[in-house]
PLY file of the C-alpha trace (Angstrom):
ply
format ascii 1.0
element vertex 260
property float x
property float y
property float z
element edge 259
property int vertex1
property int vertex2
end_header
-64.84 14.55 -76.12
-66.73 11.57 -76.90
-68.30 8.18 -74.35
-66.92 6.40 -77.18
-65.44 6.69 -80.29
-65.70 4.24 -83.24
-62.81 1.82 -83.45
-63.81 0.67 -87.03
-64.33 -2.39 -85.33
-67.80 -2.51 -87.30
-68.09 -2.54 -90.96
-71.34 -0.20 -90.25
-72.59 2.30 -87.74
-75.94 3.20 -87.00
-75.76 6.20 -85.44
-73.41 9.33 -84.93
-73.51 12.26 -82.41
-71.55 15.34 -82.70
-71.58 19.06 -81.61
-73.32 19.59 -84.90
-76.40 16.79 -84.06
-77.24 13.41 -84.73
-76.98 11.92 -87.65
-78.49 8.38 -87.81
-79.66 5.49 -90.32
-83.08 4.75 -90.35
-85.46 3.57 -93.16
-86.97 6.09 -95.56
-89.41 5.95 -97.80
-87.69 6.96 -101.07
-90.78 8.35 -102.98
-91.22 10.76 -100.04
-87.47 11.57 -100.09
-87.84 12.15 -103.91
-90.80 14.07 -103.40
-89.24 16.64 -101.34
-86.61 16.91 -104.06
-89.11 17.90 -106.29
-90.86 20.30 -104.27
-87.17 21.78 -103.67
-83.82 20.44 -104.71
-81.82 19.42 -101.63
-84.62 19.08 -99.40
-84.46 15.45 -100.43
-80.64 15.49 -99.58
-80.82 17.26 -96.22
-83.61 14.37 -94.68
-80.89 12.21 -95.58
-77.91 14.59 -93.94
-76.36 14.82 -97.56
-75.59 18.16 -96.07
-73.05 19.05 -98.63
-74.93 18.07 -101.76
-78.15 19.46 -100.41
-76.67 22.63 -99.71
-75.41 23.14 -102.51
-78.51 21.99 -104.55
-81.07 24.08 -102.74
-78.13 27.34 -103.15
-78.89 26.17 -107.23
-82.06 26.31 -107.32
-82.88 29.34 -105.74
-79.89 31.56 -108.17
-81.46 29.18 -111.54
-84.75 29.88 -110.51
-85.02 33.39 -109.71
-82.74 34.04 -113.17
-84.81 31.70 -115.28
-88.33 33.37 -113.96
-89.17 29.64 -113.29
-91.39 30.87 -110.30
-93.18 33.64 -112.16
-94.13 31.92 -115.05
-95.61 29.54 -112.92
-97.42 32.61 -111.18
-98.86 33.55 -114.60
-99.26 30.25 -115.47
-101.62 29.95 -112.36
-103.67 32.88 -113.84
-103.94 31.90 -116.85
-101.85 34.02 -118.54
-99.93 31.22 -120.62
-98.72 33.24 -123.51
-96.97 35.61 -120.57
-95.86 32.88 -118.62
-93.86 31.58 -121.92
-92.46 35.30 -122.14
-90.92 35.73 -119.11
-89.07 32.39 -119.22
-84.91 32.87 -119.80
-84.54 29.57 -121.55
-80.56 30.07 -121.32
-81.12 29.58 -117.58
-84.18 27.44 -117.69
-82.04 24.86 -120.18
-79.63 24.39 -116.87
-82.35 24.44 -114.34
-83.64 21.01 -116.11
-81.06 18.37 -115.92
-80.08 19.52 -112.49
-83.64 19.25 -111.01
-83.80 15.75 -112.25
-80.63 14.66 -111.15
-81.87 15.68 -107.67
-84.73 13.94 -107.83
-83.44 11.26 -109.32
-80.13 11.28 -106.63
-82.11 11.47 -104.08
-84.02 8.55 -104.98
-81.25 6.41 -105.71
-79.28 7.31 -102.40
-82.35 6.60 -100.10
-82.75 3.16 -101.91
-79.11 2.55 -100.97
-79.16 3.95 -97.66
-82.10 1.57 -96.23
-79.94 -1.59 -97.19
-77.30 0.07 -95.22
-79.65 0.57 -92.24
-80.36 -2.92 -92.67
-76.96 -4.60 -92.58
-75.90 -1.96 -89.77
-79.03 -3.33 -87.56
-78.40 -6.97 -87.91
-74.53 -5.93 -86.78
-75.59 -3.42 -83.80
-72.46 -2.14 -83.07
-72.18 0.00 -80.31
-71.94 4.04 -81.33
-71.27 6.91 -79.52
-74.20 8.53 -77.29
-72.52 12.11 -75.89
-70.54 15.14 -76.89
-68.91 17.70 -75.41
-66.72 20.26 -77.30
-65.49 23.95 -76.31
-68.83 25.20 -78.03
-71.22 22.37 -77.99
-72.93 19.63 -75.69
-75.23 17.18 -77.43
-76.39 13.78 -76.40
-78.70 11.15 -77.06
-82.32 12.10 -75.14
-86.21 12.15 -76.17
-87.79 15.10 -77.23
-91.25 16.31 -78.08
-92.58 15.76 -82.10
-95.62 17.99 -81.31
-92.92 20.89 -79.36
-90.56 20.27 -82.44
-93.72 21.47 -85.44
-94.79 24.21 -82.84
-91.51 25.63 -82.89
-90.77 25.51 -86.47
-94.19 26.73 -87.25
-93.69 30.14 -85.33
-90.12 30.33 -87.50
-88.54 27.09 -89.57
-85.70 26.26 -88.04
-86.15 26.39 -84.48
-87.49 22.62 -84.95
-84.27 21.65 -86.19
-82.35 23.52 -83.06
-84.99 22.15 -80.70
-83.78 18.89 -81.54
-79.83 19.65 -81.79
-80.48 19.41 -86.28
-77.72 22.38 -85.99
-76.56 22.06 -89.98
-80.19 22.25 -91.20
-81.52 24.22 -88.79
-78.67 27.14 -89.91
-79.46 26.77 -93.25
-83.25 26.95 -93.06
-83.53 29.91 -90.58
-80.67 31.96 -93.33
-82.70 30.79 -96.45
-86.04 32.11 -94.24
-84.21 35.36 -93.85
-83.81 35.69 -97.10
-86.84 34.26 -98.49
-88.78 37.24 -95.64
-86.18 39.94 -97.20
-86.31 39.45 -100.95
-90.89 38.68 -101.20
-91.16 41.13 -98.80
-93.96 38.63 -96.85
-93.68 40.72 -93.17
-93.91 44.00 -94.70
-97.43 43.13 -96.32
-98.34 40.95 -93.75
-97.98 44.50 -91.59
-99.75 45.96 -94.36
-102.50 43.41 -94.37
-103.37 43.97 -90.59
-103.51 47.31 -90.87
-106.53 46.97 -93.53
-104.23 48.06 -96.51
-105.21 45.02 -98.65
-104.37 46.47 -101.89
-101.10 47.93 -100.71
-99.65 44.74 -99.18
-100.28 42.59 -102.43
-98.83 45.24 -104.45
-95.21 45.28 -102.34
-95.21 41.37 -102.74
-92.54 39.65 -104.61
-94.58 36.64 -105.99
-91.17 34.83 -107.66
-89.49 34.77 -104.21
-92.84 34.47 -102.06
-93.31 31.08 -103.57
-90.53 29.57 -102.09
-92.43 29.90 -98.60
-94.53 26.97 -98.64
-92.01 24.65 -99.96
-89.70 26.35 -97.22
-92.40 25.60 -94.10
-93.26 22.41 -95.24
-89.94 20.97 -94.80
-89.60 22.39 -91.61
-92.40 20.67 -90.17
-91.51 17.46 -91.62
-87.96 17.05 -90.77
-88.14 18.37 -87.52
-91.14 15.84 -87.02
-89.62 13.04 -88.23
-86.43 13.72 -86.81
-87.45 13.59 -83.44
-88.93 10.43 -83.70
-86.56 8.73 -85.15
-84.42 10.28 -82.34
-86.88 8.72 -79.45
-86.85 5.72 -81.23
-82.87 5.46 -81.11
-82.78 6.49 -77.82
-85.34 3.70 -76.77
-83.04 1.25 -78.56
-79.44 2.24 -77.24
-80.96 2.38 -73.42
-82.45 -0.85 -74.06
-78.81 -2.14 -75.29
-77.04 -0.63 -72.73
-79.72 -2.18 -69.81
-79.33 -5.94 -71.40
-75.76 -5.46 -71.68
-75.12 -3.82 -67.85
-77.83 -5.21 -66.10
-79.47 -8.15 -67.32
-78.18 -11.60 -65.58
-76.70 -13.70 -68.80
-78.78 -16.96 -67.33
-81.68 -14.84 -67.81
-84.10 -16.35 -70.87
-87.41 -15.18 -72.32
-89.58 -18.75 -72.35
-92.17 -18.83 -75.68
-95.71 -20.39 -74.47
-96.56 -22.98 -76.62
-100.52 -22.53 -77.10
0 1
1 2
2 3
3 4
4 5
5 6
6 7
7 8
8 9
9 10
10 11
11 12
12 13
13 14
14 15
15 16
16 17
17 18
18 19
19 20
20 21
21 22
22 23
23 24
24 25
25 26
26 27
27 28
28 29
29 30
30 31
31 32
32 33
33 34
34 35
35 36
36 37
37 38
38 39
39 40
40 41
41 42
42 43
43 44
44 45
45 46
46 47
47 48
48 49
49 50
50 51
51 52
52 53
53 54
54 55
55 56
56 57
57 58
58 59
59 60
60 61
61 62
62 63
63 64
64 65
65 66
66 67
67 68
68 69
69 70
70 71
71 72
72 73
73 74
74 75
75 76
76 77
77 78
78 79
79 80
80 81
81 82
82 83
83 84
84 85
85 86
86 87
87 88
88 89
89 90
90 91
91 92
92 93
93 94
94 95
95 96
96 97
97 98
98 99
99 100
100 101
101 102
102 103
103 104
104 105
105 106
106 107
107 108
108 109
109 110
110 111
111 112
112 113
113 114
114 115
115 116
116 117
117 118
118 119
119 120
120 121
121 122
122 123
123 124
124 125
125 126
126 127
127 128
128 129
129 130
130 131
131 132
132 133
133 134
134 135
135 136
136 137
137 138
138 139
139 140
140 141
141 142
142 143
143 144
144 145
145 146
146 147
147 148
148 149
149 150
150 151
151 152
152 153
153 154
154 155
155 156
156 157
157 158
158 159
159 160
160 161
161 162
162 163
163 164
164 165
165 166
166 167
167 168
168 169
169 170
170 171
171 172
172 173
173 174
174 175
175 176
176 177
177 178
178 179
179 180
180 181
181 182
182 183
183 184
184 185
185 186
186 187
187 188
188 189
189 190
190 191
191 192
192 193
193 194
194 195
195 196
196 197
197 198
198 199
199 200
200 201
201 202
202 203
203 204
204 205
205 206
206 207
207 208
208 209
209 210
210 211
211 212
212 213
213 214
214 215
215 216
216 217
217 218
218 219
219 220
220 221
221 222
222 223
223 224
224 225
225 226
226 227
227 228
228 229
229 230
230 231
231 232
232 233
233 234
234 235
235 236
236 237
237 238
238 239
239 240
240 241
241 242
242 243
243 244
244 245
245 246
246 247
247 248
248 249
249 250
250 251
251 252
252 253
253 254
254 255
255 256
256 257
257 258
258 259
């Protein structure tokens, strides 16, 4: 159940809220959006809500990845060891990894570029969108939240940004791709390892070629679940602000520029 539902009335829509969160047009920078595709494909296409295409993207990369040794040749690569780095490469994995890590990069670039004309043409037309939801397992509405609470909370696990903020299709994903990022490196076994003085033990039970998937994997935590929220306050700000002109303000009402 819906305050309102979109009568196609509008040629564009800013803004959408469902069970599954908010999904909203705002502008991007696209060399940010493509950087994130870089650091990971389809992290570029889930700050976008390309859910589908990020999804599958990020699913790629891990299976390509892990197959080609991409992430431990870059290990030994690190070290210095170039000849083994070369070794350990599959090439008939690594010759698939290539084109598809440019196309999300490149995709990403291209749809973020197209996206902020959208955003554009959809704020000059300011149609009115729907603000609440209520379904038989969700509520989720249009309110301001914390950015500072929302990088807290996805610093202590990623993902709990994303929920703090009603982000329910990311936040799923990132807290299952955690999960198994944690299972697979085996980070909180030598972390346990670590503080109990056994230095030498808990690099040993590492898994460098899934470990480096971490960073990339906090980083975009923080980020979305930063942005996200702001860009949430700021829609917020603007539909209340709609809604109090449109209710409440007398029509003979004027705003008078001084002339200096």
């Amino acid at each position: 159940m819906n305050n309102y539902t979109n009568d196609n009335t509008a040629r564009r829509y800013k803004a959408h809220v469902s069970i599954l969160g908010t999904t909203q047009l705002h502008l991007r920078n696209p060399y940010i959006i493509a950087w994130w595709s870089a650091a990971f494909p389809g992290f570029g296409h889930m700050i976008l809500s390309k859910y589908l295409r990020g999804f599958a993207l990020f699913i790629w990369e891990v299976v390509v990845n892990i197959e080609a040794n991409i992430n431990l040749s870059m290990i030994y690569s690190f070290q210095g060891n170039i000849d083994l780095a070369k070794e350990v490469l599959n090439p008939r994995w690594l010759l698939m990894y290539i084109p598809v890590y440019l196309f999300a990069i490149w995709d990403s670039y291209r749809t973020t570029v197209d996206m902020n004309r959208v955003y554009l043409l959809a704020e000059q037309e300011n149609h009115r969108f729907n603000t609440f939801s209520l379904g038989a397992l969700e509520i989720n509405y249009l309110d301001k939240r914390n950015p500072v609470l929302s990088i807290i909370w996805s610093l202590f696990i990623p993902g709990l940004g994303q929920l703090y903020i009603h982000r329910v299709l990311t936040a799923f994903f990132i807290i299952i791709g955690l999960v198994v990022f944690y299972y697979f490196s085996h980070f909180q076994e030598a972390a346990l390892l670590l503080i109990l003085g056994n230095v030498q033990e808990a690099t040993s039970v590492l898994k460098p070629e899934w470990l480096l998937f971490l960073p990339s994997h906090y980083g975009f935590a923080l980020y979305d679940s930063y942005v996200n929220t702001v860009e949430n306050n700021k829609l917020f700000d603007k539909e209340l602000k709609n809604y109090l002109k449109e209710n409440y303000q007398n029509n003979n009402f004027h705003i008078k520029k001084i002339k200096k």
